[in-house]
Steps between C-alpha positions, in 0.01 A plus 500: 500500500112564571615711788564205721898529593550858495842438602633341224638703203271602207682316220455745217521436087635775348389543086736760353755616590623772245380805487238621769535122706880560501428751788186211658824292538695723667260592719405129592816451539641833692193657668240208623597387867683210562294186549216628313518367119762362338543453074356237403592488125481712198291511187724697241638384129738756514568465852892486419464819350396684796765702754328316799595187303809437713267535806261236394784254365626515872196403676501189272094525462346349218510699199221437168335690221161470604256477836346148388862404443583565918249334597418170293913496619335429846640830641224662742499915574228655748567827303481584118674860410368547137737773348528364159390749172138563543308189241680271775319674832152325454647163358828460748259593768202264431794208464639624827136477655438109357841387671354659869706773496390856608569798222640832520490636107657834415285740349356533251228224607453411091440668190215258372163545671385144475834401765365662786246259520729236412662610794216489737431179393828393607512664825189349639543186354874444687325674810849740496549826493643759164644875563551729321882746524328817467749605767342858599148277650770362721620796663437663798385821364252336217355285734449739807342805216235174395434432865388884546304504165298192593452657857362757300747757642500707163149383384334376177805464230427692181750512285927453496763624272788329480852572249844394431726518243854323476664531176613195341845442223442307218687229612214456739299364205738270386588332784224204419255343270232690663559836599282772345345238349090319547623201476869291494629527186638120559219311698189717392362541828318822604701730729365878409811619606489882569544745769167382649601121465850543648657765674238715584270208605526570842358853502173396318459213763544697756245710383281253480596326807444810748196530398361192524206342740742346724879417593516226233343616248527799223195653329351345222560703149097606345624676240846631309607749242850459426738713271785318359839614298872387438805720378729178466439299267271252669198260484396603774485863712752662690248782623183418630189705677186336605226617681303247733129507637529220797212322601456690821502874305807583534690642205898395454744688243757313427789689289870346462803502254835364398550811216519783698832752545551477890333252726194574724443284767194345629290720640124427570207756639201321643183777551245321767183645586623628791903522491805494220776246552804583270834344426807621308352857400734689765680214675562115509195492800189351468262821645179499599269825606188461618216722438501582868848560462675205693834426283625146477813370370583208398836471381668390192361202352808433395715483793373163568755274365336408167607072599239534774236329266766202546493494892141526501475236263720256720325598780198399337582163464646431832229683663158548328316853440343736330647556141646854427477507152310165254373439213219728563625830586765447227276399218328821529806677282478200234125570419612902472830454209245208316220719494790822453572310117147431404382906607814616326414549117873457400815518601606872418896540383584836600610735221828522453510874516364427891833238567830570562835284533742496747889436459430227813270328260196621624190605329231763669235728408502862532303671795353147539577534883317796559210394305478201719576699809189742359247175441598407878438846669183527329339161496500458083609313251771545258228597234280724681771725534627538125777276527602464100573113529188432743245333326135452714400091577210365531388433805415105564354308737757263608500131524510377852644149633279287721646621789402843445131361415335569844580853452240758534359690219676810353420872632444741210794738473510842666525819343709580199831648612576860364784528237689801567 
């Protein structure tokens, strides 16, 4: 649309629609005002499959297994919504981007380094735009807590702590070729799929992100130590603790779970040099004290509707702007889990005297939740408080993409923190 006819509706391709896109569709569909964007087609093999399948076969849009597929059709779609299994993000996206198409992708932005360049490349050479659907740097409360920090409100960032835990059933694992797993057991293609890769992506993006030098960008990883373990039988983790030096000196813990007895929700506690801004510790409210002590709030981020990322999106393409969320505030969390596997000397599998079944086929890990909760109040890692699966990483110097290449050098890291 180039922004020229604002008027007429964003006609929007729509690639999955099981799972997570079953609920894109329905809020296409349901929530986006009338006029504004209208489906445009669907990328899905299994689209027949899907409980919005009725939906779609009503609209009569075109329906095909791949994004090449809709377009070499001669089909046309302002808008891309990538929420196929993560190996598709960086490939359905840069296909959506050669057709002159604007992107949303669903987080995760990848899990191979080398496609967030890939991605770039495609961006700037289809002059559109790619966001990211890390749907707490939408909302009103993220957003408006970033505008203070960059005022300076709170002063000089030094380090955040940020947990959850949801437990997962085993039937979680088996749901595809690729959960728990580093790569798809069918196709072979890298997906590091984990707490940190999936579910709990958004907390260690937003981490990143409201710390970073401006509204679109996060802060560039300098240096990680990551701990790494699994109590289902996995490839890959189901727990996973990193610690992260940023490029600007500020230090982010990053703790999260699927193996623990009760949930704990995300919380995060950000200590500036002059101020503390917490969230989830004593209430769903994003708080902020200053030194001086002014209190802030800043709601719940998640009392924005979490579909918001779409109306921005359409928005976008009818009417140009800044972009929320890209390739570079979200590639900031793909550097951290790649550099999380090559700092983590193995995979630990808990002992078995440490896990526990549940008759709702459930595994967890005793006390695990109050270890974590420990590590969190105290700024530590898993290890450095005697936790008997915890074994220390290295800590690496990550790779960066050439987007992150203009980035400043790395502060030396502060002060080791007292174990108590």
């Amino acid at each position: 649309m180039d922004g020229q006819n604002d008027s007429a509706p964003v006609r929007v391709l729509m690639s999955a629609i099981g799972g997570y896109g079953y609920h894109y569709l329905q809020a296409l569909l349901d929530d986006v005002p009338a006029g504004h964007a209208v489906l445009a087609g669907v990328v899905d093999p299994l689209a027949r499959q899907s409980a919005a399948w009725p939906r779609v076969h009503g609209a009569g849009v075109p329906v095909v297994d791949t994004v090449e597929a809709f377009f070499a059709a001669g089909h046309r779609a302002d808008l891309t919504i990538v929420a196929s299994p993560i190996p598709e993000h960086v490939p359905q996206s840069v296909a959506a981007l050669a057709a002159g198409s604007d992107v949303l992708c669903e987080k995760p932005l990848c899990a191979w380094l080398p496609d967030v360049d890939r991605l770039v490349e495609a961006r700037e050479r289809a002059a559109r735009f790619v966001m990211i659907g890390y749907q707490w740097s939408y909302s009103e409360a993220i957003q408006s807590l970033k505008r203070d920090l960059l005022e300076g409100r709170y002063g000089r960032p030094l380090r955040v702590a940020t947990l959850c835990a949801w437990p997962r059933h085993a039937a979680y694992y088996r749901r595809n070729s690729w959960a728990g797993r580093l790569r798809d057991s069918v196709t072979g293609a890298w997906v590091l799929d984990s707490p940190a890769n999936n579910a709990m992506a958004h907390f260690l993006h937003n981490a990143l992100f409201l710390v970073g030098p401006d509204m679109a960008r996060s802060a560039v990883p300098a240096a990680v130590t990551a701990e790494l373990a699994r109590a289902y039988a996995l490839e890959n983790a189901d727990t996973a603790a990193c610690r992260i030096l940023t490029d600007n000196g500020c230090e982010v813990l990053f703790l999260a779970s699927h193996v623990t007895e009760h949930r704990i929700e995300p919380r995060f506690r950000l200590e500036c040099e002059a101020g503390v801004v917490t969230f989830g510790e004593t209430g769903r409210q994003i708080e902020g004290t200053a030194s001086d002590g002014r209190v802030a709030g800043y709601g719940d981020p998640d009392s924005t509707p979490q579909f918001r990322k779409l109306l921005v999106a359409i928005d976008r393409v009818r009417r140009p702007g800044a972009i929320v969320c890209g390739i570079e505030a979200a590639a900031a969390q793909t550097v951290c889990v790649t550099a999380m596997h090559e700092s983590a000397p193995a995979i630990v599998s808990v002992p078995g005297s440490l896990r526990r079944g549940r008759p709702d086929d459930r595994v967890y890990v005793v006390r695990l939740e109050d270890e974590l909760q420990r590590c969190y109040q105290s700024g530590v890692l898993p290890s450095e408080i005697g936790c008997p699966w915890a074994v220390p990483g290295r800590r690496v110097v990550p790779t960066l993409p050439s987007c992150f290449l203009d980035a400043g050098p790395a502060l030396a890291p502060g002060p080791a923190r007292s174990v108590p």
